[in-house]
N, C-alpha and C positions, 0 to 999 in steps of 0.2 A: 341663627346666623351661619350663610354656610364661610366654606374654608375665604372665599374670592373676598366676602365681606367682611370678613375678620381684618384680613390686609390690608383692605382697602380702611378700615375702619383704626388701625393700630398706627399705620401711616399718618392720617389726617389728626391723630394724636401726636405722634412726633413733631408735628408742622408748629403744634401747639404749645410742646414745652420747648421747643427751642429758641422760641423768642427768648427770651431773656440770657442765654447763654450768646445767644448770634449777637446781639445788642451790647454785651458787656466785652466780648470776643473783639468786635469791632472797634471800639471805643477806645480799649486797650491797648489795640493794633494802633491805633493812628498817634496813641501817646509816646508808645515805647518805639514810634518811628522817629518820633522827634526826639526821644533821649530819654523821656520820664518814667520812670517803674511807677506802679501805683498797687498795691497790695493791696487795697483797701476797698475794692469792689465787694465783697463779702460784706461790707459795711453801710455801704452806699445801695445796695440791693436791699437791704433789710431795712435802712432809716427812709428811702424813698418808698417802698411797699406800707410804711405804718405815716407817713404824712401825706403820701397820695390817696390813700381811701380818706383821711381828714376832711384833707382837699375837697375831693369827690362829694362827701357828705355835706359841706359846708356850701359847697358850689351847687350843690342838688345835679351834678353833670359830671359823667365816666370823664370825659375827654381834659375839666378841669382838674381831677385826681390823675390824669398822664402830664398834663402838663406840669402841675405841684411836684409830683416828683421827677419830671424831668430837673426843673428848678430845682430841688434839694442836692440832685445830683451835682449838676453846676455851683451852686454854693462851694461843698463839700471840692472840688475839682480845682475851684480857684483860691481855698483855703491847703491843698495839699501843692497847686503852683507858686504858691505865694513862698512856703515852707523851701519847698525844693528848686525853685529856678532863681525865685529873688534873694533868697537869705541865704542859700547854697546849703541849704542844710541833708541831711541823711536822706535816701528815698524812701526806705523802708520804715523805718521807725516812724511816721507819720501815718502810713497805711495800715500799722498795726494800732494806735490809737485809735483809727477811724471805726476800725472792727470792733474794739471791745467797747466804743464809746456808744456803740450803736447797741450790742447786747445790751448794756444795763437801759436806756432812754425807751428802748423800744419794750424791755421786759415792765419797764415803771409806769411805760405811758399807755398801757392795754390800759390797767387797770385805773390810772387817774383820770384818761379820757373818757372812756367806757365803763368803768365800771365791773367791768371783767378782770377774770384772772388767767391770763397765758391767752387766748383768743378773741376776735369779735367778728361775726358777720357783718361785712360791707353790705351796707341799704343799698347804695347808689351802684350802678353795678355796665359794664359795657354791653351796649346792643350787638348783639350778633349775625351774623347772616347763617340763613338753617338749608342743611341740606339732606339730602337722602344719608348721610353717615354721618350724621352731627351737627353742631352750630359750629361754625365758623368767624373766628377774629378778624374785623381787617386789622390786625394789628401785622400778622402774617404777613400780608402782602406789603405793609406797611415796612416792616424791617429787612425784607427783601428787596424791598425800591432804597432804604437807606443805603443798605450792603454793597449794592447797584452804582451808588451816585458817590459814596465813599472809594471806592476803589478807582473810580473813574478819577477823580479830584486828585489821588494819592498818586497814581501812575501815570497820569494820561495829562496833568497838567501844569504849568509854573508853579502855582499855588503849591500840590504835592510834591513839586521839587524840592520847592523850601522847605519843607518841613520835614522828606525824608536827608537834605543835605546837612542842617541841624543835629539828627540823629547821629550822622553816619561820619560827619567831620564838622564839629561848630566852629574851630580854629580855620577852615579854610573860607564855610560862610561866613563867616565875621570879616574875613578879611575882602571879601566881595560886599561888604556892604550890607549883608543880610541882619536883620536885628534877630540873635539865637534867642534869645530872654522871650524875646513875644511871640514867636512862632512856638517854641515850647510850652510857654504858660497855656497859651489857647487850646494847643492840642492837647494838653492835660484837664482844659474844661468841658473839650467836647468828650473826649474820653470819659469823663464822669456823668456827662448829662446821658448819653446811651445807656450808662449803666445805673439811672435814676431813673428813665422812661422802663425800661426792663424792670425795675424794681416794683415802680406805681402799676405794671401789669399783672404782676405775683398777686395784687391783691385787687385791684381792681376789674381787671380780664377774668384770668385764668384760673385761679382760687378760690375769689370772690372772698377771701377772708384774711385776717392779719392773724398771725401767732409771735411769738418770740423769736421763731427758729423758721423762718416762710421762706427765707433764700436757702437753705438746705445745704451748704455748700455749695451754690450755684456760682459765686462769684469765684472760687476757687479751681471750679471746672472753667469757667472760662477762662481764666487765665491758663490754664493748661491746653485748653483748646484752640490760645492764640499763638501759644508752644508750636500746637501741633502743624498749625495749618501756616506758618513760617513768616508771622506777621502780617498775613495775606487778606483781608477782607472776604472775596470770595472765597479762598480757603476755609476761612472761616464760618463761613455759611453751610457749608455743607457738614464741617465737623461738628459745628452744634448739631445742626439733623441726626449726626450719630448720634450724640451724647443726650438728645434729645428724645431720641426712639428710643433709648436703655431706660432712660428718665420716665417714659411715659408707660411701657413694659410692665413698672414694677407698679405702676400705680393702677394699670390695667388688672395684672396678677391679683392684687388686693381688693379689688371688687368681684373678683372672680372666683368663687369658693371651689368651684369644679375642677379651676387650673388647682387652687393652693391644695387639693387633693393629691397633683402631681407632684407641683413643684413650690417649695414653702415659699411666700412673700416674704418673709425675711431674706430667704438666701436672694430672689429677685433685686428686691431694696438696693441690695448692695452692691447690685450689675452698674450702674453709673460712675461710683468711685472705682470698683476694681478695673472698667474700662478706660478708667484716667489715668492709675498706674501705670497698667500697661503702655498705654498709649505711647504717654512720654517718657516711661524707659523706652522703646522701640525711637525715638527722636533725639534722646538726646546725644548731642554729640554727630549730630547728621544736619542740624538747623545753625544758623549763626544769627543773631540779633543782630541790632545796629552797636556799630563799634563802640558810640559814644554811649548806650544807653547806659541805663542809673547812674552817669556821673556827672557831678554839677561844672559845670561849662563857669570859669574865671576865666576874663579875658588879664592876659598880661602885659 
């Protein structure tokens, strides 16, 4: 492989792990524009990755294990709106349940579904398009035409008005008429269903396998990477391509014995989170969220 195909070859890997960061990134963005924090993407990555390959297998068909986990995501999304918009409760403390509720379910359920302990190879698996540097997802193009129609929606229409006006002052839309409660709740379901389609692709696409630990801190980089890119959907699309080329680097590195001669995979490994560190130290204090976000909207 010479030097041209490497690149070309490490790139179309990038395209590959950034789904799921772009997908949770975006999802994220559209929630914390309406007001909702959600921390619990790390959760919802991980319990949609182990009920989408279910799914998958039970459906005999890739696209019904994206769909299952789209749906687990949305479950999960109008159980953490319900918490936060309707009952007014904490934002955070809901999204930390989601996480650890998902570590134990998902560590218990390898082995009561399958039979397995910590792993299981998805049967059912996404068809791919093949090309001169590898197969190819349309999942890809897929999350790019979402990224696409998400930002379009959020800036360019009445629809994103209301939901960034919600965020940004719910005491003035309320007094226009605007219902905050519902444009909130929603943007917190769709917010979760992105980052349950991203999850059903960890193990159904890109993987092809479930473990205990298959979102990797994925949902915690995207939440950094929706830091970064300054709530911005397209922002966001490109910051996962970073975090997604660091992402895919180290998993390159590690089938690579020749590289790990140079440069250990361990130290690689750890090129995705220390490029998240960074990152958002270098932002913070440079970006502003929406005024109203993480706080629960009482009308008086």
């Amino acid at each position: 492989m010479n030097a041209l195909d490497m690149v070309i070859f490490n790139l179309m890997g990038a395209l590959t792990a950034m789904v799921p960061l772009v997908l949770t990134s975006v999802g994220a963005a559209v929630s914390e524009r309406a007001g909702v924090v959600n921390i619990g993407y790390e959760g919802i990555l991980l319990m949609s990755a182990f009920f989408g390959a279910i799914f998958a297998e039970m459906g005999g068909n890739a696209w019904i294990g994206m769909l299952g986990g789209a749906f687990i995501g949305m479950l999960f999304g109008m159980l953490h709106g319900a918490i936060t918009v309707y009952l007014k409760g904490d934002h955070i403390i809901p999204g930390i349940g989601i996480n650890l509720l998902a570590l134990g379910v998902v560590a218990f359920g390898i082995t009561a579904v399958w039979g397995t302990a910590g792993q299981h190879q998805v049967a059912i698996k996404m068809a791919k398009w093949y090309t001169p540097y590898g197969p190819v997802s349309p999942m890809i193009f897929i999350t790019i035409l979402i990224t696409l129609v998400t930002h379009w929606v959020l800036f360019k229409t009445p629809l994103g008005l209301r939901i960034r006006s919600v965020g940004e002052n719910p005491e003035a839309a309320d007094a226009l008429g605007i219902n905050v409660e519902k444009y909130r709740f929603w943007a917190t379901v769709y917010g979760s269903l992105l980052a349950g389609l991203g999850g059903a692709y960890l193990s159904v696409d890109w993987l092809g396998t479930v473990t205990k630990d298959i979102s990797s801190g994925r949902g915690f980089i995207a939440l950094a990477n929706m830091v970064f890119s300054g709530w911005n959907p397209i922002n966001a699309l490109f910051g996962g391509f970073l975090f997604g080329f660091f992402d895919n680097l180290s998993i390159w590195v590690r089938t690579n014995p020749s590289v790990q001669n140079i440069v250990p995979w361990q130290f690689v490994a750890t090129l995705p989170y220390i490029v998240t560190i960074v990152i958002v130290a270098g932002v913070i204090g440079k970006v502003r969220p929406p005024k109203a976000d993480g706080k629960p909207y009482k009308r008086e």
